[in-house]
Phi, psi and omega in degrees: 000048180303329183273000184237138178272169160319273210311304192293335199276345161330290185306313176270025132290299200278349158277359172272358181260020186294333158307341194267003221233126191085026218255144165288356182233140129243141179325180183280311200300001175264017173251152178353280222295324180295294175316310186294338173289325192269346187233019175043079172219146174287150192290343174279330153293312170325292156349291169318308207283322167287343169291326191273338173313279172336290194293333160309335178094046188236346173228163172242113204260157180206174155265155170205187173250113200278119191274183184053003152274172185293280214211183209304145190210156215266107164246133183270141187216147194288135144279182178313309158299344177285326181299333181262338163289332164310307171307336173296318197261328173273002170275323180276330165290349165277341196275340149341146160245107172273173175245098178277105129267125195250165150308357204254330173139199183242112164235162195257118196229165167300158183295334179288312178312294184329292185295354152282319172314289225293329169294331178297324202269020180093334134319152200259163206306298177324291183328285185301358194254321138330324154295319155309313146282000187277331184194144170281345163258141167235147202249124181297135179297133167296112208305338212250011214259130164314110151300135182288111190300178172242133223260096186260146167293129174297154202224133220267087169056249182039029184295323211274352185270302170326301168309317166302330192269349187267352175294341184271301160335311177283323178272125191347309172240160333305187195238343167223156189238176185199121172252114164250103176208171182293176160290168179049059145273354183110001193283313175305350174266335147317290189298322176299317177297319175310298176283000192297332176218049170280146229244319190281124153344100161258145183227132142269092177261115188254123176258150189250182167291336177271353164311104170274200215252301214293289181333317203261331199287313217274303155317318198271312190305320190289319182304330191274326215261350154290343168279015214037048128222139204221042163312311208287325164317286152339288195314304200268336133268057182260113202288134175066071207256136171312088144333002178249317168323293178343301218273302164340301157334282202293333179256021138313280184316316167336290208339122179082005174250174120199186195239132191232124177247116195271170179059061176254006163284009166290326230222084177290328169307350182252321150338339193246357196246339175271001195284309184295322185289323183264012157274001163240099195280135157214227197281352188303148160248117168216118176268125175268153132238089188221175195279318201244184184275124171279196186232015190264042149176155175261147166319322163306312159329321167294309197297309179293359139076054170247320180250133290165075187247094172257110174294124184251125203239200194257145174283152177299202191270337180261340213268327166292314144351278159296335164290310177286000169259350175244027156235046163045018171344137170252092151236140161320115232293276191330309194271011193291310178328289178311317167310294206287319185283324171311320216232027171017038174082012186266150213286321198262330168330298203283302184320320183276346199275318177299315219272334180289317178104325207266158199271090193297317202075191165263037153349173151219161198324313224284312201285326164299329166289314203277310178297323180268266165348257179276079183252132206103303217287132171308162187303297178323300182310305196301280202340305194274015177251010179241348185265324183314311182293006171246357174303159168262306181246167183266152223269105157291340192235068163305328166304359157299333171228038127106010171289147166285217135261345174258341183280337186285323175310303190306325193266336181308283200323298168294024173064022197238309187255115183271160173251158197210147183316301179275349143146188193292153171203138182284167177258119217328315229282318180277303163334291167307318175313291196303322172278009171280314271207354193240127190267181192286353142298318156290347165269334160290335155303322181290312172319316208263332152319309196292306165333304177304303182323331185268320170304336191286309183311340184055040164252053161023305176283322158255003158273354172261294204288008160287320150287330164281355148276341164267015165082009193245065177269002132284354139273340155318306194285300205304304215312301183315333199262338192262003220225320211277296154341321157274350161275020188267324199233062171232178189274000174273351174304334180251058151251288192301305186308313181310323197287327222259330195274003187235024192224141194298137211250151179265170157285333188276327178308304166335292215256015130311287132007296160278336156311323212258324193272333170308303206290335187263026155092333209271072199290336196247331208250344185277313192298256235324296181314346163301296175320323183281347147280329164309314184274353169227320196276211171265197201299323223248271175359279184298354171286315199278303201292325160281044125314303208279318151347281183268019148281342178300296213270037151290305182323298186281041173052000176268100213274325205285323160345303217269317191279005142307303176300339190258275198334337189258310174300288205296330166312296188290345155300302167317283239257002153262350176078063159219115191268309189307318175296319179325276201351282175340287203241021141263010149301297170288295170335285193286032107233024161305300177311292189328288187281018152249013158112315219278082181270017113049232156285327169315256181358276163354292178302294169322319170318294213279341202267328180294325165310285185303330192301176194256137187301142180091310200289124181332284182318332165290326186292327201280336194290340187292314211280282142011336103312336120333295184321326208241005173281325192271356179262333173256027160070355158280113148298320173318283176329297191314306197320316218266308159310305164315280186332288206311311175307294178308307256245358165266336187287157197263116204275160207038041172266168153334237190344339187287303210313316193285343191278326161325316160276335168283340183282326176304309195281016179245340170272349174292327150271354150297359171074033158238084184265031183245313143325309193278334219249319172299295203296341174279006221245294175304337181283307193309309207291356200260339216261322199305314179305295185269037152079359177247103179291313159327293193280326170331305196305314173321287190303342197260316164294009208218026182240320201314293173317326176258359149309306182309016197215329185295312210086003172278074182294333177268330180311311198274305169353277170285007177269320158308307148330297178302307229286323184290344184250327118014278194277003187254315165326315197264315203077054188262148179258322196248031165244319169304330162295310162283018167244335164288319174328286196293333138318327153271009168273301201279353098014299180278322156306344164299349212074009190293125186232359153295331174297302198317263215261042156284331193260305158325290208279341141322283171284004123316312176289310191284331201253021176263338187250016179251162201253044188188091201348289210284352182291344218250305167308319168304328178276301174343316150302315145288007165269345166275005187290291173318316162289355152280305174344303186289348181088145120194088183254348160317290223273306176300303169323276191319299199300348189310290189315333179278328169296345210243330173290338163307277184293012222217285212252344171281028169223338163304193193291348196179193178271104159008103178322137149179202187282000000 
């Protein structure tokens, strides 16, 4: 591959993982170790090659969650510039002239033929497309050719448990099973085995304490949505999105997989999301593993033989055996006994026991962990095996909380720490001993290591929730008050909210708080905390908190509500001379105003909030682009434009905010009559909205493309853009992004000449925005349903609706809104 650098061959491996991108699960191949395995490079070039990728802007680094790993690992994904140069490399590999050796013989075919054969034969396209740049002959794998097996850990007795469980599988009913045993007994190895040539989409997942509702929902969306469906996905990045719609989706889509979630006593957010799921049974087979008893079904649920409850005990006597000769133990035949009876067959017992050497007798387990297991370890070692057991996650820098490079060689070695790519973790079996066995004085000592370590680490968060296990809950409350603004509207809110909810709370705290439960949708749990700023905080506090008030009930369509409460928060903010609070809620006023028509007052508002607000500031940007919105809406373009720019030229790019100032800018260079400009820039708005999960304004940008391909003659380009912007909007279930993607289906309809689709799909989008509370979308379709109906010569018909469209926009450019109540 003399003519391809390392770095392109990278750009095209990682583009074939572009779906994936911002995804809560992701493959191995998007880590160092994946790339380097897939493209037979060593990992210290991978590395190299990706810093430098990074530093060019062509890639991007994130933590995520890997699949089949313990916890979250450094995964990469292409910008917009790695994309466009891959695209540059698959083009020039279809465009190649090649040699295809076939069974058939060698013929010379273009590189897009190759890279399709080669995809026929099981490769993914990135893969094939790497071939191609790789060599001028490319050799088709031989249909007849041995598959290698793949090489499984051996697996240890458990028949009579496999048989129940693969009978259960087969059968209709119950619809969940439960493996309840201690640690390390074996249940994840169960389950793996058990699922190894199960025929249905399994999605298998190990849940942690840090797992939240949002977090575990995310999961389940990446799994489904590699199965093409991808409702749940959609659903849930919609900001402050219904969790019972979520839950609803997601045990639709289940149908027909199944699902095994281990550790789920770690974890009550996945108990409580499997508590929704088994109260509506249906076809999903969903398998537990855990220590305790869950709480998402009752014992009468056993009886009624609804739940499936297999109790996991110690392997019997031969299957342990064979575990300790096939983990090559150096013990003596005569004493193999005493160990199975010491360690009563549990699996991980004999795993620490093979790997210690030493002779247990006939202990019992518990005296066996203490006696054996650690016998050696210094005063030092045990202390950092008691601050380890309270970590959540796992440590990258242990010499930070005071490890050596030899006590870490000694416990890797002895089996008490596995190492791991994203860092060190005790071993549950020894986690547990130590959090039986450690008192509350010493646990709390173990917290307050952990805390620094986290602090050293520049994780806020856990470093908080640490001090607040060590009783230091006024640096808990300061960390939160300095940390919690950038975390309330993250994928981390429902961490932060568990932190914010275990510390005695401020008004400043509160509406930290409340920022945080708006964003997780949980609207009844914000208003209390609103009340509870009313009743104790100050004057500037309770200024805020109705802000946060009438921004709820806009989200929840109650607009003339919402618009009392801020006319009222921005008066009393003027009149205490807090310009930054006016700003606040005259930001949220004008667009309360916007959508009941009155642009006005919108304008108005918006102005004045664009005065005050601190320059630089979020809240300025979002009040610029918003005054924009509603600029493009009363036809000054000049105005929008001149607003927009001021907003881009602060915003923090391929954020939420680029995206939407992106599409608004498009629809202003569009009406400037540049639609080859405007089409580009909605096609960028899309790709940035796409990034950052807000599929809604995708459907925007992509239906609002449509038109200037159409002014372009480009027609199948507005076809398909349309298309997405309509499967999109049909997806999220937005009613005014689906009304503006049938409107533009029926604009390319009508340039085909179809003219019964057009205006099946106009009076289709007409129909869905008659039931919205939002004039001017209503007047635009009216006005193009009058178009269509000139087109046809139908100038009776083209007149009314003409006249409803002109009566619209006749009072939004006018002084106000229509009298009425």
């Amino acid at each position: 591959m003399s003519s391809v650098t390392v770095g392109e061959r990278v750009l095209v491996h990682l583009s074939g993982f572009l779906r994936h991108a911002d995804a809560y699960e992701c493959p191995v191949e998007m880590t160092q170790d994946g790339i380097a395995a897939a493209l037979a490079l060593s990992r210290a070039h991978v590395a190299l090659e990706l810093k430098r990728l990074k530093t060019a802007g062509r890639v991007q680094e994130r933590m995520a969650h890997v699949a089949h790993a313990r916890s979250r690992r450094k995964v990469y994904e292409l910008t917009p510039a790695g994309q466009e140069v891959a695209r540059r490399m698959r083009e020039h590999a279809r465009a190649r002239t090649v040699q295809l050796n076939e069974p058939q013989g060698v013929r010379q075919v273009l590189g897009s033929d190759a890279i399709e054969a080669l995809r026929r034969s099981g490769l993914r396209e990135s893969e094939a497309v790497q071939q191609v740049l790789a060599s001028d002959v490319i050799e088709l794998p031989r249909p007849d050719a041995p598959k290698v097996p793949v090489p499984s850990r051996p697996f240890f007795g458990r028949t009579d448990e496999r048989q129940r469980l693969q009978a259960w599988l087969a059968a209709e009913t119950p619809s969940v099973a439960v493996l309840v045993g201690v640690a390390g007994i074996g249940k994840t190895a169960l389950i793996t085995r058990l699922l190894a040539d199960e025929p249905r989409p399994t999605f298998m997942r190990r849940v942690y304490a840090h797992d939240d509702a949002h977090g575990l929902l995310s999961s389940f969306a990446d799994f489904l949505a590699r199965q093409g469906r991808r409702r749940l996905k959609s659903v849930i990045t919609r900001p402050a999105y219904d969790p019972t719609e979520a839950v609803a989706v997601m045990r639709g889509d289940l149908s027909g997989c199944v699902v095994a979630i281990d550790d789920l006593h770690a974890s009550p957010a996945a108990d409580a999301l499997l508590r929704a799921l088994f109260e509506i049974p249906g076809t999903t087979k969903i398998l537990v593993a855990t220590r305790t008893q869950p709480t998402f079904y009752e014992r009468s649920d056993l009886v009624a033989k609804r739940v499936l409850e297999v109790p996991l005990e110690g392997l019997d006597e031969g299957a342990s055996a064979e575990l300790l000769r096939a983990r090559g133990a150096p013990i003596e035949a005569d004493a193999i006994q005493h160990v199975i009876a010491a360690t009563h067959g549990h699996p991980l017992a004999l795993e620490l026991f093979a790997a210690s050497g030493l002779d247990a007798g006939a202990v019992e387990t518990e005296r066996y962990v203490l006696e054996t297991v650690l016998d050696g370890l210094d005063d030092s070692s045990e202390e950092l095996l008691r601050t380890f057991a309270v970590l959540r996650r796992p440590a990258r820098s242990p010499e930070a909380l005071g490890a050596t490079l030899s006590q870490l060689r000694r416990l890797v070695r002895r089996a008490l720490l596995h190492h791991r790519d994203d860092g060190y973790l005790i071993h549950d079996l020894v986690k547990e001993f130590f959090l039986r066995r450690i008192g509350d004085a010493a646990r709390r000592d173990a917290h307050a290591r952990a805390a620094a370590y986290w602090q050293f680490r520049a994780d806020g968060l856990e470093e908080t929730y640490h001090r607040i296990e060590a009783g230091d809950l006024d640096t808990a409350r300061i960390r939160l008050v300095e940390i919690g603004p950038g975390l309330a509207e993250s994928a981390r809110a429902g961490d932060l909210e568990a932190a914010l909810l275990r510390v005695p709370r401020s008004p400043r705290l509160d509406g930290i708080l409340v920022e945080t439960e708006v964003f997780l949708g949980k609207f009844a749990e914000a208003r209390a905390a609103l009340e509870r700023i009313g009743a104790s905080g100050g004057q500037l506090e309770r200024l805020r908190a109705r802000i946060q008030l009438g921004r709820i009930e806009n989200r929840l369509g109650a607009y003339k509500e919402a618009r009392v409460v801020l006319e009222e928060a921005a008066r009393d903010a003027a009149a205490v001379q807090s310009p930054e609070i006016e700003g606040e809620a005259l930001r949220a006023l004008g667009g309360v105003e916007r959508k009941l028509g009155d642009l006005d007052a919108a304008i108005t508002h918006l102005g004045r909030a664009t005065d005050v607000l601190p320059n630089g500031s979020r809240e300025r940007v979002r009040a610029l682009t918003d005054l924009g919105v509603t600029l493009i809406a009363r036809d000054d373009i000049p105005g929008a434009k001149a607003r927009l720019l001021e907003a881009a030229a602060t915003v923090r790019r391929a954020t939420r905010e680029d995206a939407v100032i992106q599409i608004n800018l498009g629809i202003v260079t569009s009406r400037e009559g540049d639609p080859r400009t405007a089409a580009a820039t909605f096609a960028r708005s899309a790709d940035i909205a796409l990034a950052t999960g807000e599929i809604r304004f995708a459907a925007y940008a992509l239906a609002n493309a449509v038109d200037n391909f159409l002014r372009m003659e480009a027609v199948d380009e507005a076809a398909s853009s349309a298309e997405r912007a309509l499967a999109l909007a049909t997806t999220i279930g937005d009613p005014l992004a689906v009304s503006t993607a049938r409107a533009n289906m029926g604009l390319v309809f009508a340039k085909r000449g179809d003219w019964a689709k057009a205006e099946e799909q106009l009076l289709g989008s007409v129909e869905i925005i008659n039931r919205l509370d939002n004039p001017y979308s209503l007047a635009t379709r009216y006005e193009e349903l009058a178009r269509l109906y000139d087109a046809q010569g139908r100038g009776g018909d083209a007149a009314s609706w003409r006249t409803r469209a002109e009566g619209l926009f006749a009072r939004l450019q006018g002084s106000g809104p229509a009298a009425g109540p």
